[in-house]
TORTITI-578379 format. One record per residue: residue number from 1; residue in one letter; y, x, z of N, C-alpha, C, O, CB in turn. Coordinates in Angstrom, 3 decimals. Glycine has a CB too. Layout:
BEGIN
[node NUM; 'A'; [Y; X; Z]; [Y; X; Z]; [Y; X; Z]; [Y; X; Z]; [Y; X; Z]] ...
***
This chain:
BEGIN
[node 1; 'X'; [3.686; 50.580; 53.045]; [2.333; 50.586; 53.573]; [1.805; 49.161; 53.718]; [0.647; 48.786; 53.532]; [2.290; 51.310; 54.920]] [node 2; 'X'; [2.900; 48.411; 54.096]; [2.222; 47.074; 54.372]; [2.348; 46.638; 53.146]; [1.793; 45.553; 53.322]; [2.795; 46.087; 55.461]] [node 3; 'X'; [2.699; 46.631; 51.828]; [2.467; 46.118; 50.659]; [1.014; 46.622; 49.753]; [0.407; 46.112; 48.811]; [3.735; 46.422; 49.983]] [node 4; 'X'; [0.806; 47.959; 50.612]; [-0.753; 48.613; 50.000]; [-1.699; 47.509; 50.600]; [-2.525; 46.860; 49.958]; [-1.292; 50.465; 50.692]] [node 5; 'X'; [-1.373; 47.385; 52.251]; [-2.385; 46.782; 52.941]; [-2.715; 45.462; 51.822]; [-3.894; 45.157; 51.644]; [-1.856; 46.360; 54.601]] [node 6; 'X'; [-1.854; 44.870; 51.245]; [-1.921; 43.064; 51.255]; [-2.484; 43.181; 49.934]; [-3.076; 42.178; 49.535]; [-0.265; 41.920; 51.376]] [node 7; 'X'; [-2.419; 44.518; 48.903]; [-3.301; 44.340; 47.660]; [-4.556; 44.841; 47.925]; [-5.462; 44.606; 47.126]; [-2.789; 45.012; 46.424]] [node 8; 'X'; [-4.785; 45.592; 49.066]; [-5.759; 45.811; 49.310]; [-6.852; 44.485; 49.569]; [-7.930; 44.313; 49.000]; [-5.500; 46.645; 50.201]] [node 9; 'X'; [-6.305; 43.743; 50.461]; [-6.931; 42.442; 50.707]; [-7.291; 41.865; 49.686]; [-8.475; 41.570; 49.523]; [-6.236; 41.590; 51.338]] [node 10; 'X'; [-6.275; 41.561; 48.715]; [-6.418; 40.606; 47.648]; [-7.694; 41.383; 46.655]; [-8.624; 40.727; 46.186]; [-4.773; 40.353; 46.805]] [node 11; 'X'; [-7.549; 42.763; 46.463]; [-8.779; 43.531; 45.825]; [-10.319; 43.462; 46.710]; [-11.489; 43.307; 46.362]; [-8.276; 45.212; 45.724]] [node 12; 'X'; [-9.841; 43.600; 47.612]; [-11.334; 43.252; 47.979]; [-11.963; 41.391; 47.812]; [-12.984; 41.021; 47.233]; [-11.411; 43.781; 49.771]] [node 13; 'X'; [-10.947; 40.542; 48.529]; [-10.872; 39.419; 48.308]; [-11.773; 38.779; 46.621]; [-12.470; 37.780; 46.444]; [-9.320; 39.315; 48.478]] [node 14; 'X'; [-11.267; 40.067; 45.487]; [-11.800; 39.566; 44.415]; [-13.528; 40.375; 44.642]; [-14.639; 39.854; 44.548]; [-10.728; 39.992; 42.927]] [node 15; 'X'; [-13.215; 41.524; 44.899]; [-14.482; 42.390; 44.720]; [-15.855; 41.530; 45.419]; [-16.990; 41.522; 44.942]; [-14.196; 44.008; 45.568]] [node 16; 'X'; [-15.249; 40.583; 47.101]; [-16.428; 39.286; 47.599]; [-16.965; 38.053; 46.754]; [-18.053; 37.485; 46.851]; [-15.809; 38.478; 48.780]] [node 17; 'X'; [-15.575; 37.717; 45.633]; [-15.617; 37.014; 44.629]; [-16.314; 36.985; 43.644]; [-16.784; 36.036; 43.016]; [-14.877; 37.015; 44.305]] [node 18; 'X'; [-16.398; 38.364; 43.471]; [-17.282; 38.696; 42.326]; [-19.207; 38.864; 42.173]; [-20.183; 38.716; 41.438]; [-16.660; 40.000; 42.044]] [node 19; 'X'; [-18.724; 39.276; 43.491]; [-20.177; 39.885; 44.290]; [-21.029; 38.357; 44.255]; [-22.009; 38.196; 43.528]; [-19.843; 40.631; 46.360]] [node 20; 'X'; [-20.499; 37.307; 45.137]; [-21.147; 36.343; 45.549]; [-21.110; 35.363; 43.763]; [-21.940; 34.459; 43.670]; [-20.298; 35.661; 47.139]] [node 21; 'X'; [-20.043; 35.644; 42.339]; [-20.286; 34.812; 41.317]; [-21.851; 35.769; 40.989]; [-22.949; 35.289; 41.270]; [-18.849; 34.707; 40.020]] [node 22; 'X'; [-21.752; 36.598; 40.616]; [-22.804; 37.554; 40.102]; [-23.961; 37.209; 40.593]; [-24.915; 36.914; 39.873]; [-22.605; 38.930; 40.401]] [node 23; 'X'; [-24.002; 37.211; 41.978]; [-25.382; 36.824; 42.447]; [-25.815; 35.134; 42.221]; [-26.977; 34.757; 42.370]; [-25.418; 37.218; 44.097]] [node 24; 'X'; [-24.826; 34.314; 41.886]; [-25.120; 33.126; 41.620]; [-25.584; 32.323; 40.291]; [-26.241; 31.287; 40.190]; [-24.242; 32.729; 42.004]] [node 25; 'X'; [-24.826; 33.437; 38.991]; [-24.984; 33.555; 37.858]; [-26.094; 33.745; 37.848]; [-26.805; 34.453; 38.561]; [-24.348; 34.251; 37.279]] [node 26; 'X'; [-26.436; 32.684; 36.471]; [-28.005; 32.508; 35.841]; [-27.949; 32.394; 34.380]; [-27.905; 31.291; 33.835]; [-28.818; 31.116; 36.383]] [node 27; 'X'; [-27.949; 33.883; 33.505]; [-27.573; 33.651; 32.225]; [-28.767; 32.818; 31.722]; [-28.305; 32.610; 30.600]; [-27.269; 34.971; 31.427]] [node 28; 'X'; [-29.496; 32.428; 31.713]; [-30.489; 31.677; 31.218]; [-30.308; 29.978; 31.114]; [-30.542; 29.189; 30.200]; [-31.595; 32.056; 32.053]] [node 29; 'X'; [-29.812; 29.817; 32.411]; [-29.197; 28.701; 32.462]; [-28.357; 27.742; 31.683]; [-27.243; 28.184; 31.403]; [-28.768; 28.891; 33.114]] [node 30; 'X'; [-28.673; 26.327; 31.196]; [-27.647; 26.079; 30.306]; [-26.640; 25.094; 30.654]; [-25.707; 24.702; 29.954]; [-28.169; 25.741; 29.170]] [node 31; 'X'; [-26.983; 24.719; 31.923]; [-25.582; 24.131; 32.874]; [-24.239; 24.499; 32.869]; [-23.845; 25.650; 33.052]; [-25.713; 24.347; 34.178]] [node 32; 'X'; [-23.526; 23.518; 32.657]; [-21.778; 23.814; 32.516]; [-21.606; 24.855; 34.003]; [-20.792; 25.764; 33.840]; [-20.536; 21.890; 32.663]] [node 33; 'X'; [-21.971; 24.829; 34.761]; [-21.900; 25.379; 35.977]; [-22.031; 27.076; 35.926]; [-21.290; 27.716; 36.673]; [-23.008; 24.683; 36.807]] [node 34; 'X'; [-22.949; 27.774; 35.068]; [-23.521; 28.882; 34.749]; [-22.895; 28.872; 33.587]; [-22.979; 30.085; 33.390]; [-24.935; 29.013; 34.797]] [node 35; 'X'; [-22.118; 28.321; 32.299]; [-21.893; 28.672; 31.354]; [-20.603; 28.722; 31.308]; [-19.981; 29.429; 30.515]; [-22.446; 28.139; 30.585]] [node 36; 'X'; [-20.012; 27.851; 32.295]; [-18.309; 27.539; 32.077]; [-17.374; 28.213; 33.987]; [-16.464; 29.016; 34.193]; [-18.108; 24.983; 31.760]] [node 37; 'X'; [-17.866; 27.721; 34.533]; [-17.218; 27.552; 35.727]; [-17.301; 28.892; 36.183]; [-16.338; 29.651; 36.293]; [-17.782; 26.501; 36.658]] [node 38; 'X'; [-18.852; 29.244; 36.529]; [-18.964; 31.009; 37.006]; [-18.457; 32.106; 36.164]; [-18.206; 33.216; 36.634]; [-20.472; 31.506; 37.141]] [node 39; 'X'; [-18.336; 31.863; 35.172]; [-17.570; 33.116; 34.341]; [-16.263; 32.589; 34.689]; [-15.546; 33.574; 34.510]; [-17.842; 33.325; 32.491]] [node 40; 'X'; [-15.511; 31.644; 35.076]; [-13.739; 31.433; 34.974]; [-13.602; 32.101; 36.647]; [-12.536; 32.589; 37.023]; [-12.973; 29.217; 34.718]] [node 41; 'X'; [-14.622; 32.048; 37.402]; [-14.630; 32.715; 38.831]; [-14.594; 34.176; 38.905]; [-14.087; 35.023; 39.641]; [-15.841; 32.333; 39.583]] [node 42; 'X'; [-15.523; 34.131; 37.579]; [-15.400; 36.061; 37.410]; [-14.281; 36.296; 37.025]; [-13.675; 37.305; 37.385]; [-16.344; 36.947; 36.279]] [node 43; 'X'; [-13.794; 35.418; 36.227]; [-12.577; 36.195; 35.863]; [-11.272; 35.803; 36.760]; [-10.270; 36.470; 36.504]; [-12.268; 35.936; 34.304]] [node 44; 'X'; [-11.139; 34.730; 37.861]; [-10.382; 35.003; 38.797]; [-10.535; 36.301; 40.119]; [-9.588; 36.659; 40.818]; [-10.367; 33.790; 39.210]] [node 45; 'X'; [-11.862; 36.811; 40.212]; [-12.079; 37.658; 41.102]; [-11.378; 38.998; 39.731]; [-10.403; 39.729; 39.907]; [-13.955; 37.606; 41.834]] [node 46; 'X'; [-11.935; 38.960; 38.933]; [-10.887; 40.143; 37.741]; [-9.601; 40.383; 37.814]; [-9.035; 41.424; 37.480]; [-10.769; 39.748; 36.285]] [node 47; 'X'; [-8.975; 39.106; 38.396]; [-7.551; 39.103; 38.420]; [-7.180; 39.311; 39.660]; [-5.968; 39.497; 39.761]; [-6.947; 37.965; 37.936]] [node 48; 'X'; [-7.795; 39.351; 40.683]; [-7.785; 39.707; 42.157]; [-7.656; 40.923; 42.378]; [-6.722; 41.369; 43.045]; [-8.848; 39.361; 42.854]] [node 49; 'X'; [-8.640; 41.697; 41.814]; [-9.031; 43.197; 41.401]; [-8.089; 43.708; 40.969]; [-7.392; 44.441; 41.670]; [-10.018; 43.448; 40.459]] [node 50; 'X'; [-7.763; 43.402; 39.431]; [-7.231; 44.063; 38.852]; [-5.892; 44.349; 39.019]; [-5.353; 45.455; 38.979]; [-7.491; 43.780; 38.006]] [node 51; 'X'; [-5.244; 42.927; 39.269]; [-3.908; 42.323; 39.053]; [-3.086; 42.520; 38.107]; [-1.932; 42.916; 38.272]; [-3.235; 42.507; 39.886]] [node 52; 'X'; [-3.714; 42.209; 36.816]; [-3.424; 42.399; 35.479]; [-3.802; 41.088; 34.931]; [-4.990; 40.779; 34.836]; [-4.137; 43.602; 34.836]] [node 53; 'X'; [-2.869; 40.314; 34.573]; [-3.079; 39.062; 34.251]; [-3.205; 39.171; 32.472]; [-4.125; 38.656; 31.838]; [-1.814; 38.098; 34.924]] [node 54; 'X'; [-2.309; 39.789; 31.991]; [-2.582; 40.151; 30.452]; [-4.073; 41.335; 30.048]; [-4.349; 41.704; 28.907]; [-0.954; 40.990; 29.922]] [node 55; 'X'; [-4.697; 41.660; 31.084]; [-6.295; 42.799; 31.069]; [-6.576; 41.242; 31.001]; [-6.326; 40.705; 29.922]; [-7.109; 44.227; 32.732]] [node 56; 'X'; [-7.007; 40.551; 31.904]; [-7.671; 39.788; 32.103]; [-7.723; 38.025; 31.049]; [-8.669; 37.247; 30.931]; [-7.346; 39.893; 33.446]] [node 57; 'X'; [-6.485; 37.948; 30.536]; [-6.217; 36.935; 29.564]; [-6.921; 37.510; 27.880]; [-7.353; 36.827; 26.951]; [-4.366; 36.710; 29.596]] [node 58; 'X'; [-6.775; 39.242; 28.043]; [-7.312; 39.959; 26.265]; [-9.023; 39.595; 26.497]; [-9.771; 39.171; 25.616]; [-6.972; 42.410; 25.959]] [node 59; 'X'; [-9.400; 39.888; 27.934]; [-10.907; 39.688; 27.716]; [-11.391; 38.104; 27.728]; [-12.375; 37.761; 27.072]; [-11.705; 40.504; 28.921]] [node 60; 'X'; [-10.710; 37.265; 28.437]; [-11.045; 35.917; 28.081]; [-11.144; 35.243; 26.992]; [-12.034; 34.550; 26.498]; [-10.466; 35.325; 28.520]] [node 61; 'X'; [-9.791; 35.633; 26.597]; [-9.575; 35.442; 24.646]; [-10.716; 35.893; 23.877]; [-11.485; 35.134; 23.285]; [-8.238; 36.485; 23.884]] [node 62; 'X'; [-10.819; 37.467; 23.914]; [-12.251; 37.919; 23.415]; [-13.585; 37.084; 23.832]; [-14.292; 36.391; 23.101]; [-12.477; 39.362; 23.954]] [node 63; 'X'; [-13.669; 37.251; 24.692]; [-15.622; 36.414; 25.387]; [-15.249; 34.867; 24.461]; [-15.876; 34.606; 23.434]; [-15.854; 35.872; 28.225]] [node 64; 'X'; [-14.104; 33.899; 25.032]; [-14.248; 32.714; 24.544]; [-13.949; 32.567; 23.017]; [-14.103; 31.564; 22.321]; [-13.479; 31.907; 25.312]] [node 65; 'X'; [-13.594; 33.511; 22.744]; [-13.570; 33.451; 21.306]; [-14.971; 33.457; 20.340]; [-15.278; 32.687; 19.430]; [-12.759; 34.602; 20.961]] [node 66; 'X'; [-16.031; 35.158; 21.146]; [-16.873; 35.348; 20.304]; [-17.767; 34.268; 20.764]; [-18.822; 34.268; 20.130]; [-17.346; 36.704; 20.206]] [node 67; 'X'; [-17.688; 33.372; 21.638]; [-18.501; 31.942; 22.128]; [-18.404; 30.611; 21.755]; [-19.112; 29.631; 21.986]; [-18.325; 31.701; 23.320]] [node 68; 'X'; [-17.129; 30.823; 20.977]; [-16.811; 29.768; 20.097]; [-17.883; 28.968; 19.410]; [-18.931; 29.572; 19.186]; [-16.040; 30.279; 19.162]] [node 69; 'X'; [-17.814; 27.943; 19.106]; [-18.180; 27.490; 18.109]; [-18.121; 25.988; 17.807]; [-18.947; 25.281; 18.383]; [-19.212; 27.947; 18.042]] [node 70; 'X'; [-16.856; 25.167; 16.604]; [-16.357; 24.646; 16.729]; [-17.505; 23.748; 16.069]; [-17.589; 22.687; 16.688]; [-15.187; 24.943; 16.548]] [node 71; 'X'; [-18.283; 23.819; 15.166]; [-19.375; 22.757; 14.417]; [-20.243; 22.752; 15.540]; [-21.285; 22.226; 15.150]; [-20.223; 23.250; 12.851]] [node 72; 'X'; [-20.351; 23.084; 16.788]; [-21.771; 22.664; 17.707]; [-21.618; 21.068; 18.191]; [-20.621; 20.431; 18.529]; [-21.925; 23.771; 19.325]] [node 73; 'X'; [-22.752; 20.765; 18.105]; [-22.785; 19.761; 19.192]; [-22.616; 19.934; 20.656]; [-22.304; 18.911; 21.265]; [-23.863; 19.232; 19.114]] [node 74; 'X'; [-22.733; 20.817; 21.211]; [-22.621; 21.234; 22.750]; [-21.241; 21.175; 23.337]; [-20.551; 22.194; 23.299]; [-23.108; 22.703; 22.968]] [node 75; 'X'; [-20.705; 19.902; 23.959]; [-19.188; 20.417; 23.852]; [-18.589; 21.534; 24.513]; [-17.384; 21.655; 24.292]; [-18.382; 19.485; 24.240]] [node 76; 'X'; [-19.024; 22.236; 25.137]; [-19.054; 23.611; 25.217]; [-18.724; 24.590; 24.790]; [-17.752; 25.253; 25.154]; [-19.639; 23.872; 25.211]] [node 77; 'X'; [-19.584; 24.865; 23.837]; [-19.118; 25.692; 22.517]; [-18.251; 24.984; 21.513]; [-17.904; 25.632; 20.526]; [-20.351; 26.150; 21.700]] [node 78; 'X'; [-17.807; 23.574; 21.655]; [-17.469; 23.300; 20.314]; [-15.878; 23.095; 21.017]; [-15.024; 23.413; 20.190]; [-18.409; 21.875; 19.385]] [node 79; 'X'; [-15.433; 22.754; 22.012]; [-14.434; 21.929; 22.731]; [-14.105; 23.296; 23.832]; [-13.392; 24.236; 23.482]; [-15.146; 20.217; 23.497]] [node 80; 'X'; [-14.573; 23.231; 24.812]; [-14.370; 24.361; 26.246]; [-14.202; 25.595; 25.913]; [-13.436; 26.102; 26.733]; [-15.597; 24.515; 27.276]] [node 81; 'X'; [-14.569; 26.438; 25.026]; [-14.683; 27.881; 24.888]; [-13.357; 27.566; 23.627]; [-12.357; 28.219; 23.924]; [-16.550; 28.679; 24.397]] [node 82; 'X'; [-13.249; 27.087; 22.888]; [-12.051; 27.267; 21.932]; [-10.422; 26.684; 22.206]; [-9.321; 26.774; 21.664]; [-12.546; 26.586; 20.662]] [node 83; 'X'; [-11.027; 26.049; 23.383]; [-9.544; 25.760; 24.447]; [-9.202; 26.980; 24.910]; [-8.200; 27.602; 24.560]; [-9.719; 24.746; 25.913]] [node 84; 'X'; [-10.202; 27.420; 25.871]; [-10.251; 29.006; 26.928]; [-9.472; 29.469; 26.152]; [-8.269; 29.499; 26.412]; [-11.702; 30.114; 27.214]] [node 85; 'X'; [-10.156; 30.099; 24.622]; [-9.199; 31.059; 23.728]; [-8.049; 30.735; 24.080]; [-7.365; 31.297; 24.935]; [-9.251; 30.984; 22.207]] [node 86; 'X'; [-7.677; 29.488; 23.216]; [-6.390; 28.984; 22.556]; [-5.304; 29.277; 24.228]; [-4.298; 29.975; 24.348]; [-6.624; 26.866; 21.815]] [node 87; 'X'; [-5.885; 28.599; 25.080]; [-4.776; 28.971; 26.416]; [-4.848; 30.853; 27.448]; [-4.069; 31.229; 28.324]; [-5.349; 27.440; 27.849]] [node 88; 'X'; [-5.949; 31.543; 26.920]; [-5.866; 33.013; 26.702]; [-4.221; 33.637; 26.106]; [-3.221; 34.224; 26.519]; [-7.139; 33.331; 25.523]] [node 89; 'X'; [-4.762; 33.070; 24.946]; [-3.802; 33.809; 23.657]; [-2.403; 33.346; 23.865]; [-1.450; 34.100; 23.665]; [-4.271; 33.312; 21.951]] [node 90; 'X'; [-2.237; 31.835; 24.356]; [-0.998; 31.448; 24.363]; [-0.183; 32.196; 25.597]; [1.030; 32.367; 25.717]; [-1.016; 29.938; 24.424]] [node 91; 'X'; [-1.488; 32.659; 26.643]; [-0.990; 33.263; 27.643]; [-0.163; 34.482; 27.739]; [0.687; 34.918; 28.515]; [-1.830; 33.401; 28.223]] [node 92; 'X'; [-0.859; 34.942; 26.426]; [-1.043; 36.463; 26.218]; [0.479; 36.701; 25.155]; [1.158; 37.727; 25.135]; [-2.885; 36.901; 25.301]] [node 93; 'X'; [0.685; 35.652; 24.476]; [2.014; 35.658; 23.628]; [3.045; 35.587; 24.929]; [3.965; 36.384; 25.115]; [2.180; 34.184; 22.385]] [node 94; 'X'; [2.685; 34.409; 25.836]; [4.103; 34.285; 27.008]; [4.226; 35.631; 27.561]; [5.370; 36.025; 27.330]; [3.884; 33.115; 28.496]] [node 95; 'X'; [3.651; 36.369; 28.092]; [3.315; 37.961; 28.659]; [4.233; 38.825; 27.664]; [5.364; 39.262; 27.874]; [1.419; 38.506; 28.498]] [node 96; 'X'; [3.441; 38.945; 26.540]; [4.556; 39.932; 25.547]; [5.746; 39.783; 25.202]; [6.569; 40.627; 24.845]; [4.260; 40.109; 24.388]] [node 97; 'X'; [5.821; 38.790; 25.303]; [7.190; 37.979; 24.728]; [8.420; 38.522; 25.938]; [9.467; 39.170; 25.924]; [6.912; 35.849; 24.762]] [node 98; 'X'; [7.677; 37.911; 26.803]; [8.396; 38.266; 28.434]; [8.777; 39.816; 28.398]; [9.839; 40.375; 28.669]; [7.118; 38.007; 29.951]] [node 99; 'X'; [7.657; 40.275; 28.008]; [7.683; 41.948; 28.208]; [8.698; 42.431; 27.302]; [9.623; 43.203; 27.554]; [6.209; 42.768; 27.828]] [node 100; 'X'; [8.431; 41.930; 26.331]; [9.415; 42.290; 24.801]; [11.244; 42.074; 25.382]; [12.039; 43.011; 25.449]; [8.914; 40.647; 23.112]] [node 101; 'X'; [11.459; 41.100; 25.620]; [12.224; 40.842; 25.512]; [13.184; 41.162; 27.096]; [14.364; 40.835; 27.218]; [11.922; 39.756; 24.880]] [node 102; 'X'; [12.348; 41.869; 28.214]; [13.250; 42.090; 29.306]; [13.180; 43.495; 29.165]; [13.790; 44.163; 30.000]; [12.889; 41.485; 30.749]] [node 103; 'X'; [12.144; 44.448; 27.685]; [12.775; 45.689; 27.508]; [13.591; 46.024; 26.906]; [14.198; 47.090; 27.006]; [12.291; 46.350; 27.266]] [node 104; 'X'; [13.829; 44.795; 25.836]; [15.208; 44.758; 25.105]; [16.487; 44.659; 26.262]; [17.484; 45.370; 26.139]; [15.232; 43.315; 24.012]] [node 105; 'X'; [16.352; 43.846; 27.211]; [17.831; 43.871; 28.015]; [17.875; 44.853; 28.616]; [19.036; 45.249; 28.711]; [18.196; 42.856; 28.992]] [node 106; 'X'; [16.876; 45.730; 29.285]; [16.534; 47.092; 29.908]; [17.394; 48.224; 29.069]; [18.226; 48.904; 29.669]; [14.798; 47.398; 29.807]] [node 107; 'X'; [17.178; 48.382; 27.773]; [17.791; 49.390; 26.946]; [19.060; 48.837; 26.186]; [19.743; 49.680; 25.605]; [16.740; 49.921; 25.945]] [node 108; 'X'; [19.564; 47.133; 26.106]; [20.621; 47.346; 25.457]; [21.728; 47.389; 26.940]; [22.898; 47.768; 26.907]; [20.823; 46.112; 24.174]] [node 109; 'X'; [21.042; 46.935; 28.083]; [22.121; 47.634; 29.441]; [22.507; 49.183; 29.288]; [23.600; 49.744; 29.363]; [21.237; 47.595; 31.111]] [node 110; 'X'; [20.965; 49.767; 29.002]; [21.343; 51.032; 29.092]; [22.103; 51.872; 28.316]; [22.426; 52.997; 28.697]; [20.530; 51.507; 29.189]] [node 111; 'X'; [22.522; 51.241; 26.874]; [23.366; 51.490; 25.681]; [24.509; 51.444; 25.913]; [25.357; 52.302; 25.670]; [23.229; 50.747; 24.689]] [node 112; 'X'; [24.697; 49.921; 26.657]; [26.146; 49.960; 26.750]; [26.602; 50.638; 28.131]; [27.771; 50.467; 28.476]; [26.717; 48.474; 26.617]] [node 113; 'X'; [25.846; 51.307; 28.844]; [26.252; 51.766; 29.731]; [26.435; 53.121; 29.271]; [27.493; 53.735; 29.409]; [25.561; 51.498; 30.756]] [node 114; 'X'; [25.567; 53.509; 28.812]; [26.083; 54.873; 27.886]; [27.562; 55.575; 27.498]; [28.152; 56.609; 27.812]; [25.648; 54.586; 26.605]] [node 115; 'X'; [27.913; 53.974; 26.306]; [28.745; 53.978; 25.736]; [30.044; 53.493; 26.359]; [31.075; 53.664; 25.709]; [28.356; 53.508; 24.837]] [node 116; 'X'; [30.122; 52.747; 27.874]; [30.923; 52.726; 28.674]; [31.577; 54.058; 29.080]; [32.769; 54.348; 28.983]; [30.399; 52.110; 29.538]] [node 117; 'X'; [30.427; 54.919; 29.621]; [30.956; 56.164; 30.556]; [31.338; 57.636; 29.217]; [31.827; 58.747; 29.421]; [29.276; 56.697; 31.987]] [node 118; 'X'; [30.879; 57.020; 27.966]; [31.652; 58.319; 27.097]; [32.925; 57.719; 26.936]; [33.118; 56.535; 27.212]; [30.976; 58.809; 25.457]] [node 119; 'X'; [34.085; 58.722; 26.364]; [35.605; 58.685; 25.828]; [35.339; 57.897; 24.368]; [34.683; 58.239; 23.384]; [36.398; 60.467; 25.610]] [node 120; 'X'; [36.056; 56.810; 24.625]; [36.335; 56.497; 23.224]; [36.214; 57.506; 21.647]; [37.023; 58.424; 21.510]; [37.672; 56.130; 23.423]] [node 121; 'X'; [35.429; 57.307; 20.816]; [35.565; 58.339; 19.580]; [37.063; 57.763; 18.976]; [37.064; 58.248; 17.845]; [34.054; 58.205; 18.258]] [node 122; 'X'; [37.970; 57.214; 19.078]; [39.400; 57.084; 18.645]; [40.101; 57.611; 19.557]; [41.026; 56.804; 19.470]; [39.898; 55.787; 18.399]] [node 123; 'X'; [40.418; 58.285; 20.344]; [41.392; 58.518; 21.467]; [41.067; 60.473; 21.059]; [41.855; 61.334; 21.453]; [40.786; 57.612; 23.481]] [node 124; 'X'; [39.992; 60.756; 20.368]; [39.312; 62.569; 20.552]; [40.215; 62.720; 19.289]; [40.702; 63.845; 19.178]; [37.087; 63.115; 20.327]] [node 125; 'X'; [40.671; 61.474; 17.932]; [40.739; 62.047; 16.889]; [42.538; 62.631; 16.995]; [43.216; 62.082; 17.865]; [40.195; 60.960; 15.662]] [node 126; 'X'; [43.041; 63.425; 16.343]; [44.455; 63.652; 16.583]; [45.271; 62.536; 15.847]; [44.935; 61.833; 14.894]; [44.874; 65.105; 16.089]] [node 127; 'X'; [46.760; 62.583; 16.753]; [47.753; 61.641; 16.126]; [48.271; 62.080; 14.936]; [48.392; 63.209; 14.460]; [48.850; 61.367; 16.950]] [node 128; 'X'; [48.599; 60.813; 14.482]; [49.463; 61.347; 13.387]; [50.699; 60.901; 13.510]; [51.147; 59.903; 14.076]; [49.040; 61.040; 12.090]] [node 129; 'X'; [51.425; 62.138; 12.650]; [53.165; 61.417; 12.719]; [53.592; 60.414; 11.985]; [54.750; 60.013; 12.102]; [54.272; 62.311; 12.316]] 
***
């Protein structure tokens, strides 16, 4: 119960987060402030919420990707949004990788534990004289 309580906090914690970026956000705006900073707030109140760090690294990757743009002059689009990606994705490889590889030790424990608690297949076959 007290572990519901403390994500509870942290979910609402993002849901005030979000509330107060939203109302501050000015898509019109072309300030690093409105283009860079308040969306990385949205997406820490996302991760508050959600608590899905790989939900929240696929949509960053996506947004800073389709915002890309490496020939602009704006360093913004040409520099800031194709970093975002690049440390998204790298995020998003450490995550799977992690995942990948502690379900591999998950099931080859569970193999050899298997194959611990059956009888040897040499001991079932008969002797010979």
């Amino acid at each position: 119960m007290n572990q519901l309580r403390e994500h509870l906090r942290w979910r609402l914690a993002g849901i005030l987060l979000l509330g107060v970026a939203v109302v501050a956000y000015e898509p019109s705006a072309g300030d690093p402030l409105n283009r860079l900073v308040i969306p990385l707030i949205m997406a820490t109140a996302t991760w508050l919420m959600v608590q899905n760090l790989a939900a929240v690294a696929m949509g960053a990757f996506l947004l800073a990707a389709i915002h890309s743009n490496p020939s602009s002059a704006d360093w913004i689009d040409a520099w800031a949004y194709p970093g975002l990606a690049t440390l998204a994705a790298a995020m998003l490889v450490v995550i799977f990788a992690r995942r990948f590889r502690r379900r591999i030790e998950e099931t080859r424990e569970a193999r050899w534990s298997t194959r611990r608690s059956q009888p040897s297949q040499t001991s079932s076959l008969p002797e010979r004289d």
